[in-house]
C-alpha positions as CSV (number, residue, x, y, z in Angstrom):
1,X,0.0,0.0,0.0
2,X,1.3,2.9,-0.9
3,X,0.5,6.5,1.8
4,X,1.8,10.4,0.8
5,X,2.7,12.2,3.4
6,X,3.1,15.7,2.7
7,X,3.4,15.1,-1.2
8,X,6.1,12.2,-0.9
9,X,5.1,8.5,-1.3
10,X,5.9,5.4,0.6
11,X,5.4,1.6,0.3
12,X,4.0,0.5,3.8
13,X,5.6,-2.6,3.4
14,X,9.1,-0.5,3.4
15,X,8.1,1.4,6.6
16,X,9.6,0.2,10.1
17,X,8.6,3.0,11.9
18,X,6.0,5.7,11.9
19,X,5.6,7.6,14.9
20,X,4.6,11.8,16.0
21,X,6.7,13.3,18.5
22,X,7.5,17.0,20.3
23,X,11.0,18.6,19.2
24,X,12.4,20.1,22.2
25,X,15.6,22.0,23.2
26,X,18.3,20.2,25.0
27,X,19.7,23.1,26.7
28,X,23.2,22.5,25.5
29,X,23.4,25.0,22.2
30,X,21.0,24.7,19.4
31,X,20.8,20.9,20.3
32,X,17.2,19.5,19.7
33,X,15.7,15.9,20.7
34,X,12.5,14.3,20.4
35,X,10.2,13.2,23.0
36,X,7.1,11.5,23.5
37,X,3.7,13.5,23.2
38,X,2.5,11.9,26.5
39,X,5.9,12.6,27.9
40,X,5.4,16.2,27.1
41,X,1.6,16.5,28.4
42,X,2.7,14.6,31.4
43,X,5.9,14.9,32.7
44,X,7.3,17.8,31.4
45,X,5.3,20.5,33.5
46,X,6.1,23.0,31.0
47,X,9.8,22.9,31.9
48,X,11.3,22.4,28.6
49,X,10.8,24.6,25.5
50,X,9.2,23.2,22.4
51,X,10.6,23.9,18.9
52,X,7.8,22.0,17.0
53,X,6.3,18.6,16.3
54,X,7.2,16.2,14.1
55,X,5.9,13.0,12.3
56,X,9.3,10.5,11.9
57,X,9.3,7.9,9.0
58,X,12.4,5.8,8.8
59,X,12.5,3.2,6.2
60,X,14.6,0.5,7.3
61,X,17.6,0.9,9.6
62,X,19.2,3.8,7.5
63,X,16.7,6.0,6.0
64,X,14.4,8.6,8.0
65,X,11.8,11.2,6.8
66,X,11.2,14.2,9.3
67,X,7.9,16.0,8.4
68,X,8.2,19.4,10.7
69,X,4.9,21.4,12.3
70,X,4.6,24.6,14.6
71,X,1.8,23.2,16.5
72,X,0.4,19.9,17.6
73,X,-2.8,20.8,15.6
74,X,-0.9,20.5,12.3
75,X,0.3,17.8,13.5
76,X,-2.6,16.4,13.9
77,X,-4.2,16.8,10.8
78,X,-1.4,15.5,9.1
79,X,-1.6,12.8,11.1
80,X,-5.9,12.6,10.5
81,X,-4.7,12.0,6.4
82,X,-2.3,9.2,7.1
83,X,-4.9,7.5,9.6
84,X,-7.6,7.7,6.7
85,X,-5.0,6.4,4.1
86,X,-4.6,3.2,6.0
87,X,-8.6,2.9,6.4
């Protein structure tokens, strides 16, 4: 099966992970990492600042996709027409 995200195409059958995630600043430099969504609602208290959300696609052990939002809401519409792609 075959999904776009954002204009690109990829083969499910290709795809070993697929997952959304908050970009936040490490606090050393520009340094970013990603953390979990539940992570951020939960834990994080609003102690760390957010540089955006992301949906990461890696195909295989080598290859990854980052698809970059400013706000969970695009996010999650982006996230709304991969959902009804795999209906």
């Amino acid at each position: 099966m075959i999904i776009t995200i954002q204009e690109q195409q990829f083969d499910t059958a290709d795809i070993t992970q697929l997952y959304p995630a908050a970009v936040v600043k490490t606090g050393h430099e520009d340094e970013t990492t990603q953390v979990s969504l539940e992570w951020l609602d939960v834990e994080s208290k609003g102690k760390v600042d957010v540089v955006g959300f992301g949906i990461f696609l890696y195909l295989g052990e080598e290859e990854k996709h980052t698809f970059m939002f400013d706000t969970k809401e695009e996010m999650d519409r982006e996230i709304g027409r991969i959902a009804s792609q795999l209906q």
